[in-house]
C-alpha positions in Angstrom: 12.4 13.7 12.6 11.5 11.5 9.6 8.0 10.5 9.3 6.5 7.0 8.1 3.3 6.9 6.3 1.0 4.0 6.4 -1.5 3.5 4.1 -3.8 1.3 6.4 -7.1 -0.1 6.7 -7.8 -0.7 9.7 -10.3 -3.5 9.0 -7.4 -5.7 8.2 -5.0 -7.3 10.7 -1.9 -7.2 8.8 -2.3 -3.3 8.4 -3.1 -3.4 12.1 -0.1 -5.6 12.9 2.4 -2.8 10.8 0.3 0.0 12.8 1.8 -2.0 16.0 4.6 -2.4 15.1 4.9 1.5 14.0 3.4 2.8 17.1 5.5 4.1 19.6 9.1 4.3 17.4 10.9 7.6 17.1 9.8 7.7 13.7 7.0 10.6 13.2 3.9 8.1 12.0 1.1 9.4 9.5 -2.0 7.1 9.0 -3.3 7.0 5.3 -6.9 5.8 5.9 -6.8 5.2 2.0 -10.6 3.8 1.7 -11.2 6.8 3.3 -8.8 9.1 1.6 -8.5 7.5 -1.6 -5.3 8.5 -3.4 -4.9 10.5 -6.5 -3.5 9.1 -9.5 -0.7 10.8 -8.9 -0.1 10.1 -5.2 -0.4 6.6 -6.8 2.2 7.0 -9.2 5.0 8.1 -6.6 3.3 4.9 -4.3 4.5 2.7 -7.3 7.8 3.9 -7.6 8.4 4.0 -4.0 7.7 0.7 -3.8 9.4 -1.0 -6.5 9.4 -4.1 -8.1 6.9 -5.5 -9.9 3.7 -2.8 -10.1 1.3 -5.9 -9.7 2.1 -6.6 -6.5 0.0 -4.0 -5.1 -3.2 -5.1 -6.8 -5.4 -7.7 -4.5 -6.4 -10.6 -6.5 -8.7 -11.3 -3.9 -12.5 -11.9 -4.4 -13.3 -8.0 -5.3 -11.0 -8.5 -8.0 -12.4 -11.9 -9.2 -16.2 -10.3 -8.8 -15.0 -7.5 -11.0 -14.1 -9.7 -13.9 -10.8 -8.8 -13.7 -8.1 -10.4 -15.4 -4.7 -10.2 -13.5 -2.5 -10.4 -16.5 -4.4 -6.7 -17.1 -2.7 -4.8 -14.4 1.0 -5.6 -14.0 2.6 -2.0 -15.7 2.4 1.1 -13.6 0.0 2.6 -15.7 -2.7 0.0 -15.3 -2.0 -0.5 -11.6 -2.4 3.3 -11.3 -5.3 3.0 -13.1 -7.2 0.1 -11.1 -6.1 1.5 -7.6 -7.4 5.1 -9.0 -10.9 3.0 -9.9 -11.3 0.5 -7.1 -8.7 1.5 -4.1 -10.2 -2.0 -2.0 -7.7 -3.5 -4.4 -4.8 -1.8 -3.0 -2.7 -4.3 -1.3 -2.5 -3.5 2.1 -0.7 -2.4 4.4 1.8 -0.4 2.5 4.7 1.6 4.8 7.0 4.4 3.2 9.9 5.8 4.6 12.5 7.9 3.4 11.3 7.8 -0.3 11.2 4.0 0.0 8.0 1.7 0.6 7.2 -1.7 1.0 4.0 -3.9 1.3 3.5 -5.1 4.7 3.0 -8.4 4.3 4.4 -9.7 6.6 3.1 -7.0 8.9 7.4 -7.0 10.1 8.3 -5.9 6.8 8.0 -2.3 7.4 10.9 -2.7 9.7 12.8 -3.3 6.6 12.4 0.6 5.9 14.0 1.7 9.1 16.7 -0.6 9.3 
């Protein structure tokens, strides 16, 4: 059986909405508590590939990243995503489902039906 991974934080209700969603499906389902269990660089390049389209779209641009300083213009190549996800993981954009070599962000939380279609 295929597996999904979710790269959740549970302190946010769109990751727990994809976790509902998830829950209960054929699919075999491993949690990523990523705050937790922050990724390596490179378990954050293959995130950004899974994922696709444009790199920035995984970086908040929430109030963390405005109390940082940070400028959003800064982080929209892999590399630099990579980089600020590696630095500050709160940043990732959350939740984020992979199956089958694919991923998408979960926003909405129903997105990550997308991947089993």
């Amino acid at each position: 059986m295929a597996e999904v991974v979710l790269y959740h934080n549970p302190g946010c209700s769109k990751s727990r909405g994809a976790l509902e969603i998830l829950e209960g499906r054929e699919e075999d389902l491993l949690i990523v508590e990523y705050l937790k269990n922050p990724l390596s660089r490179e378990e954050l390049a293959v995130l950004v590939g899974q994922v696709g389209g444009e790199p920035s779209a995984l970086v908040r641009k929430d109030k963390k990243f405005k109390e940082l300083g940070l400028d959003p213009g800064a982080y929209e190549t892999p590399s630099a995503v990579i980089e600020i996800l590696a630095e500050h993981p709160e940043l990732m954009e959350r939740p984020v489902a992979v199956f089958a070599g694919r991923g998408v962000i979960g926003r909405p939380p129903e997105r990550v039906l997308e991947l089993l279609g």
